[in-house]
LUMZATOR-359037 format. One line per field, with one value per residue (C-alpha): residue in one letter; chain; x, y, z. Coordinates in pm, 1 decimal. Example, Ala and Ser with C-alpha at 12.3 -4.5 7.8 and 13.67 -1.06 7.14 Angstrom:
<nodes>
resn	[A S]
chain	[A A]
east	[1230.0 1367.0]
north	[-450.0 -106.0]
up	[780.0 714.0]
</nodes>
This chain:
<nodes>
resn	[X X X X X X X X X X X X X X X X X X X X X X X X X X X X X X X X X X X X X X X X X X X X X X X X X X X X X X X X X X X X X X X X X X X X X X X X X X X X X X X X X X X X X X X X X X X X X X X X X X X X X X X X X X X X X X X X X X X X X X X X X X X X X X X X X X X X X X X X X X X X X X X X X X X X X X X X X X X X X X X X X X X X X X X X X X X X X X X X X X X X X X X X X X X X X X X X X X X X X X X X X X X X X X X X X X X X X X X X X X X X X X X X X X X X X X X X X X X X X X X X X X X X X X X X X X X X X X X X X X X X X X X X X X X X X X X X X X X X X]
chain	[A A A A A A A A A A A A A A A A A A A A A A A A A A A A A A A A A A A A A A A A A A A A A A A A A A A A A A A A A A A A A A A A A A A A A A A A A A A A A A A A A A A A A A A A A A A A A A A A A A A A A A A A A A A A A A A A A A A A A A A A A A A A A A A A A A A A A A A A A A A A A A A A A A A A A A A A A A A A A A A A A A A A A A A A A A A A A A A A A A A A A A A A A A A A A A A A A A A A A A A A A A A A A A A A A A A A A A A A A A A A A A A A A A A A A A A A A A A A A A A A A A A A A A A A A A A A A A A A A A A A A A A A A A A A A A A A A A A A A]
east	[13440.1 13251.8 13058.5 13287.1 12978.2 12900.9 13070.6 13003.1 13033.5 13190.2 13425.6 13657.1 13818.5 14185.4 14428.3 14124.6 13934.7 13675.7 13774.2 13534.8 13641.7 13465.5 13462.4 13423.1 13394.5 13568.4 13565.0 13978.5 14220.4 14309.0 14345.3 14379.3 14396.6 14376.2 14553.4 14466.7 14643.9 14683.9 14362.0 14159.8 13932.1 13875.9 13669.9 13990.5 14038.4 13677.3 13776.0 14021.1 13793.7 13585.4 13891.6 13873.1 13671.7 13499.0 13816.2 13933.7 13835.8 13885.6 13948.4 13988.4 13925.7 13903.7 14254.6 14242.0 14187.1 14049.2 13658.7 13456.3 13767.3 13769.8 14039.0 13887.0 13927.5 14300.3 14399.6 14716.5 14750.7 15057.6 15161.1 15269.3 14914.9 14846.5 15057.3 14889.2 14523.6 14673.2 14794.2 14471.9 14285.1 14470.6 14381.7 14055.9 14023.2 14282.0 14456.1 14818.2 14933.8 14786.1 14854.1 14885.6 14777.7 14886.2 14920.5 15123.9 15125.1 14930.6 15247.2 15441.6 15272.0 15234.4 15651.0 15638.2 15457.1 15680.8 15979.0 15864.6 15653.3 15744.6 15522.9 15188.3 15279.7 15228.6 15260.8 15290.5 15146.4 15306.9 15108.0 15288.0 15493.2 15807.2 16062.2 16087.4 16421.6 16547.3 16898.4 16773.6 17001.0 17047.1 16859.5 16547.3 16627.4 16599.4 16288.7 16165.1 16299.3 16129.1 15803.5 15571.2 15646.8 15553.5 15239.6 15135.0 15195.5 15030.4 14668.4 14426.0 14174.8 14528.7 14660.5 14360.4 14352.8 14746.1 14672.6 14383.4 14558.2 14861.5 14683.5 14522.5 14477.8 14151.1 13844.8 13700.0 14017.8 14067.9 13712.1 13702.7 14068.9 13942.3 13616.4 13825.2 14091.9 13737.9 13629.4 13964.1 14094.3 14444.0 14550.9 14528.3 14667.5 14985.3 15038.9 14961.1 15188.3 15455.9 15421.0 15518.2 15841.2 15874.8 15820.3 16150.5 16450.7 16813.8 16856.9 17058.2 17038.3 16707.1 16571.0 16192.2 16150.7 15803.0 15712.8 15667.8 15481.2 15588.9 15366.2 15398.0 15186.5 15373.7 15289.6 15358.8 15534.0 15514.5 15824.0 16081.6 15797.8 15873.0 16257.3 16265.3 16024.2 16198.2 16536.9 16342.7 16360.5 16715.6 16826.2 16594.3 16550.1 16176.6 16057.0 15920.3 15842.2 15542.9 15517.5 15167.7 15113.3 14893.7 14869.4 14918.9 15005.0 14679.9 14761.3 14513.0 14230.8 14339.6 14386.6 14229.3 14229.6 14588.5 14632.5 14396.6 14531.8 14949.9 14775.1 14597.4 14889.3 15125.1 14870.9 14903.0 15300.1 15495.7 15794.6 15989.2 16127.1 15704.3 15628.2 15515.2 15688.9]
north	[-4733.7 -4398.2 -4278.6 -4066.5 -3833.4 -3759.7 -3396.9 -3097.8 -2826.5 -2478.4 -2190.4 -1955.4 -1622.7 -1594.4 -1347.4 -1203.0 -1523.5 -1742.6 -2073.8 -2371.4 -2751.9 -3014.6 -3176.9 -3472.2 -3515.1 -3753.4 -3932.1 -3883.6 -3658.2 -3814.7 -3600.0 -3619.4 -3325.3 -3385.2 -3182.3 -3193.0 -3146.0 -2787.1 -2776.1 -2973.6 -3033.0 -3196.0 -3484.6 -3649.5 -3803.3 -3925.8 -4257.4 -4194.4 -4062.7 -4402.8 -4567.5 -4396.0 -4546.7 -4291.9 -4198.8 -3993.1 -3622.2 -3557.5 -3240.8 -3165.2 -2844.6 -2649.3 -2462.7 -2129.7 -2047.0 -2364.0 -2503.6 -2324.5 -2142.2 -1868.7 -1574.4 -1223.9 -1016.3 -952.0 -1143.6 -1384.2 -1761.8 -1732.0 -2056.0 -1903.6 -1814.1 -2163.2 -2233.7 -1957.1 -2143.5 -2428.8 -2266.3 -2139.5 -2456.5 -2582.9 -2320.8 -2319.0 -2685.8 -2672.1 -2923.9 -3039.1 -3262.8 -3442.2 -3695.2 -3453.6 -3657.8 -3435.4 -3516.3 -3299.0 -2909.9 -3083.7 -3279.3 -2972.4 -2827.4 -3110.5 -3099.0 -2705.2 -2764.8 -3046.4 -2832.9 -2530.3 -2664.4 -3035.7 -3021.9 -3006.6 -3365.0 -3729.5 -3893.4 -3748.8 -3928.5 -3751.8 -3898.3 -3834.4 -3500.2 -3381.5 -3315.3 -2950.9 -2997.7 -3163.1 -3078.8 -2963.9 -3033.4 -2738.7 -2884.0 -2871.2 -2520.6 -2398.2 -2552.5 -2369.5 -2050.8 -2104.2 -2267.8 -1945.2 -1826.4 -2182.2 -2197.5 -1819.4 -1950.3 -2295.6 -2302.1 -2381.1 -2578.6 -2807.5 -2786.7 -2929.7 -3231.0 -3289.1 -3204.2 -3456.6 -3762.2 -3726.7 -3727.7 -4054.7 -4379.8 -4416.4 -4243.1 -4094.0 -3974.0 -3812.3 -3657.8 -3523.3 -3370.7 -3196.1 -3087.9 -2927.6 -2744.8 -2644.7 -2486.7 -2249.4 -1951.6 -2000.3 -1682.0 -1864.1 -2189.6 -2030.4 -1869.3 -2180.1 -2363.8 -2086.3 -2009.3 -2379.7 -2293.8 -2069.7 -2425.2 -2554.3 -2522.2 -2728.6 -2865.3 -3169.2 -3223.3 -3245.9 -3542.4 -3605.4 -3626.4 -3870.9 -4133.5 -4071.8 -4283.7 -4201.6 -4290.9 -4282.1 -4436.6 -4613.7 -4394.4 -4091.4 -3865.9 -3522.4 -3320.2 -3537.5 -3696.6 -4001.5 -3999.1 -3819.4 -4071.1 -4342.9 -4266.9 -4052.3 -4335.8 -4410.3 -4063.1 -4075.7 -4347.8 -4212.2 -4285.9 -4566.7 -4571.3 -4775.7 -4747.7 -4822.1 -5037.9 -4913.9 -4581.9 -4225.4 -3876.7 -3965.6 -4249.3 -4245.7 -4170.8 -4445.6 -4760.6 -4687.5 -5010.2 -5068.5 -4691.9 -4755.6 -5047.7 -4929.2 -4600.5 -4822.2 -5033.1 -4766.0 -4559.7 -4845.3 -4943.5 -4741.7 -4686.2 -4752.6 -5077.6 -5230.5 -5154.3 -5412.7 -5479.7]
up	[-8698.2 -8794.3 -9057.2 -9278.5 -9318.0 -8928.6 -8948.4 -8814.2 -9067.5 -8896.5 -9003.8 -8824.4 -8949.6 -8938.7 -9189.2 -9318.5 -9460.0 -9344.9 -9288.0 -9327.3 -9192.7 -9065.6 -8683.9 -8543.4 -8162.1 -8009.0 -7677.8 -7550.9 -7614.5 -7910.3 -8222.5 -8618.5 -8859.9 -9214.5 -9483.6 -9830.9 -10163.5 -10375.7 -10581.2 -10430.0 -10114.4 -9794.1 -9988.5 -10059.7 -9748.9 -9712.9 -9716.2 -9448.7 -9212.8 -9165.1 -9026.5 -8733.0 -8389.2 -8137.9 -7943.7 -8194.5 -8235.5 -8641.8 -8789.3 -9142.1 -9364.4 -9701.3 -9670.0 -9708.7 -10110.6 -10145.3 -10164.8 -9946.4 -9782.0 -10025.4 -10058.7 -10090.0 -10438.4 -10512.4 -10175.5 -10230.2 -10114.2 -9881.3 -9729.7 -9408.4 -9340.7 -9367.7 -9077.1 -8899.8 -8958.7 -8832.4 -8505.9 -8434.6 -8516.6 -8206.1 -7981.9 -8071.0 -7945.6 -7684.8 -7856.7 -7713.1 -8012.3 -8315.5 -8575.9 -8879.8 -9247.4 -9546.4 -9846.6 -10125.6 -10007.3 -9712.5 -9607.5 -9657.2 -9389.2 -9203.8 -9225.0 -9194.6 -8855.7 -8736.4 -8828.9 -8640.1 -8370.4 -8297.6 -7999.2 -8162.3 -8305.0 -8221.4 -8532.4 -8942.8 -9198.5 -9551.5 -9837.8 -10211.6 -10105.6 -10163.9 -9914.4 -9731.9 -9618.4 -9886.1 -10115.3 -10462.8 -10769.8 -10996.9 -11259.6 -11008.0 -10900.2 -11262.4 -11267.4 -10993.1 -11110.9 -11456.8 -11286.1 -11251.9 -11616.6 -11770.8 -11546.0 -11702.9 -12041.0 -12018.6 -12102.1 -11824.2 -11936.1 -12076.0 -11735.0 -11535.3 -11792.1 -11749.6 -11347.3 -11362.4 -11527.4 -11310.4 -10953.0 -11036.9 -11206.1 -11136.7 -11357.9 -11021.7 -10883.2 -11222.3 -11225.5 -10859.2 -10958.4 -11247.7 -11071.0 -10758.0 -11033.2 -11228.3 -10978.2 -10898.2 -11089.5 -11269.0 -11058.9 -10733.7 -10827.3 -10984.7 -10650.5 -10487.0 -10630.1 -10607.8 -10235.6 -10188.2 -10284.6 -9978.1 -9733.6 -9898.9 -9731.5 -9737.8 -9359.7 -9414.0 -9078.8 -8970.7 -8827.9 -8725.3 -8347.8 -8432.4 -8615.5 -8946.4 -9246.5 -9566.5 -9847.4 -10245.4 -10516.8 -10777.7 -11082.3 -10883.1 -11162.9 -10990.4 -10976.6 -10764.0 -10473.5 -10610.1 -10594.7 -10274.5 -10089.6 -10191.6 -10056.8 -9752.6 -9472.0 -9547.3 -9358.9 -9063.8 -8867.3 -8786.1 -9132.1 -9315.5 -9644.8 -9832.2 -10191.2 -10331.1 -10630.7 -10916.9 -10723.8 -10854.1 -10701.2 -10487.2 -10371.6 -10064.1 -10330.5 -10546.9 -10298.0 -9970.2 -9854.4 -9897.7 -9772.5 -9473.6 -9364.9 -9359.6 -9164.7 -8912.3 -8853.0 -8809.1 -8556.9 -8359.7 -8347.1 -8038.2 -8323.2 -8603.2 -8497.6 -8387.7 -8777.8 -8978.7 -9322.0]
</nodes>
């Protein structure tokens, strides 16, 4: 395994902002991309990245609006132009397909990209996210609809606390939280969080054409991620579904052992049926 520290910092312009991520060369044509949560950073996942031997290339970034990846004055987050970074991450490495890790608005792309472009992906790992395709009650609809008013009106400094102690059960998953959200203006995370709206869409009927490894810590109480991972795997046959103990809505951040270990296990399985239980 690699040092988790052994990137290669670089940027690339795209929609009119700089992109920064981090690279790490690998020795076959074997990719990962990592996609973090609204708010926060690439440093989520650094625990993640050590897993990984010297076959794999590993790619993982500040999305745009995020970190380093700053917007310009009176430039909005749009998530679309998320998907657009993403499509020319790939052709800047000539990559074919990747396993995509997201987790939150970083498995909603992860599923945006499956969705749209099923053949930039091996495998998805979708780490305490909701579900784009996905029925909504009405009751979550309203909440939607009301979501961007309640954000304007709640106080910010409240907000990153609340934000802080829901991501994690740990006292350093809380204090990295509440550093990243310290560090953002309440303008862009409202419009964050709203553009995430636009990756939702109700498609009954789609079904993943990969592997997929759901993922949800226990004390997950964001919006409906826990209720909607549960039941995920029951309605495609490409899922399965961990739940992790003593976890929150970061569950990667909170046990990465126990995270590690279900992502190294299911990297190696050819399919549902080879996963262990």
């Amino acid at each position: 395994m690699r040092d988790g520290n052994n990137f290669e910092h670089l940027t690339f312009q795209n929609l009119n902002c700089e992109i920064h991520y981090w690279y790490q060369k690998g020795s076959e044509n074997k990719w990962v991309i990592f996609l973090h949560g609204a708010g926060i950073d690439h440093e989520m996942f650094k625990e993640q990245y050590k897993i990984f031997d010297s076959a794999y290339h590993l790619i993982t970034w500040d999305a745009r609006g995020h970190g380093l990846s700053k917007l310009k004055k009176g430039q909005k987050f749009r998530f679309e132009d998320m998907v657009s970074d993403m499509k020319r991450l790939y052709k800047i490495y000539g990559i074919d397909e990747a396993v995509l890790i997201g987790q939150s608005m970083g498995g909603n792309l992860a599923q945006e990209i499956a969705y749209n472009y099923p053949e930039y992906i091996t495998k998805l790992i979708l780490i305490d996210c909701t579900k784009n395709t996905g029925k909504l009650t009405m009751v979550e609809k309203c909440l939607l609809k009301c979501s961007n008013f309640l954000f304007h009106c709640y106080p910010w400094k409240q907000l990153i606390k609340q934000s802080s102690e829901a991501c994690g059960t740990t006292d350093y998953v809380k204090e990295y939280v509440k550093a990243c959200f310290s560090r953002l203006e309440k303008e862009t995370f409202i419009d964050v969080m709203m553009s995430l709206t636009g990756c939702l869409k109700e498609d009954i009927e789609f079904r993943f054409r990969h592997p997929v490894l759901l993922l949800c810590g226990e004390e997950d109480q964001l919006g409906n991620i826990k209720k909607v991972m549960k039941t995920w795997a029951q309605s495609d046959s490409n899922c399965t579904f961990h739940m992790v103990e003593d976890a929150g809505h970061n569950s990667n951040q909170d046990k990465p052992e126990v995270v590690n270990k279900l992502i190294l296990n299911f990297l190696k399985a050819g399919n549902k049926s080879d996963l262990p239980y």
